[in-house]
C-alpha positions, -999 to 999 in steps of 0.1 A, spaced: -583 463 -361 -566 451 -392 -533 465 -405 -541 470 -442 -505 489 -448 -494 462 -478 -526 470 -494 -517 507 -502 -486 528 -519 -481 559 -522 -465 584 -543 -444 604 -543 -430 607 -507 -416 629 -503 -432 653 -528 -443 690 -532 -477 685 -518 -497 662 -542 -495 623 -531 -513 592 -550 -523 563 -531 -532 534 -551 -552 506 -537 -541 470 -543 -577 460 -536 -607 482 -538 -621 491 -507 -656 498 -493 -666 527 -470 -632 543 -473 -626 572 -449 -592 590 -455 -578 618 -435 -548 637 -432 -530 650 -399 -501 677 -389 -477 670 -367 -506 693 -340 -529 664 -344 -550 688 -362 -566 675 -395 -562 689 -429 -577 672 -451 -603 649 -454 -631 627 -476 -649 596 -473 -661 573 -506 -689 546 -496 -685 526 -526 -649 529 -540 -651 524 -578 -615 539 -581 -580 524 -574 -565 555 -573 -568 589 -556 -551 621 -553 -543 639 -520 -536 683 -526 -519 691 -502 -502 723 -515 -517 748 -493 -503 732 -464 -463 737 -451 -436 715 -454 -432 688 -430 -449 656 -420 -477 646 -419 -497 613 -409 -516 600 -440 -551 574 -420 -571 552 -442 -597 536 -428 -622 510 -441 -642 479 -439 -613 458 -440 -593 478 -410 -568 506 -410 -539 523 -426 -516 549 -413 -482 559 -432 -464 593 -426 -457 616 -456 -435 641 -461 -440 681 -480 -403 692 -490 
């Protein structure tokens, strides 16, 4: 599995509960999901053909802590850890 980490940022982080990710490269079959600190997922979408270089995550419904952001596609995987004040 490829690390694909340097291909991703994201913003703010910490934040309120709304994150940006930006992609460095556009990505194909891109599955992201979002994880409490349970191992329970919160949020979650998948885009086959990614036409965008940027995305929002809402996070506000869910409490402050941290979370662990996964990207997955094509070209391998992505995991960061963000934060909710």
């Amino acid at each position: 599995v490829l690390n694909i980490n340097h291909e991703i940022d994201i913003y703010p982080n910490p934040s309120k509960g709304e994150f940006t990710f930006e992609l460095n490269e556009l990505l194909e079959n891109l599955e992201v999901k979002v994880f409490n600190t349970l191992g329970q997922q919160v949020y979650g979408f998948s885009d086959k053909d990614m036409m965008n270089a940027i995305h929002f995550i809402n996070l506000n419904k869910q409490p402050s802590g941290m979370y662990l952001l996964m990207i997955e596609s094509e070209k391998g995987v992505s995991t960061q850890k963000i934060i909710i004040e």
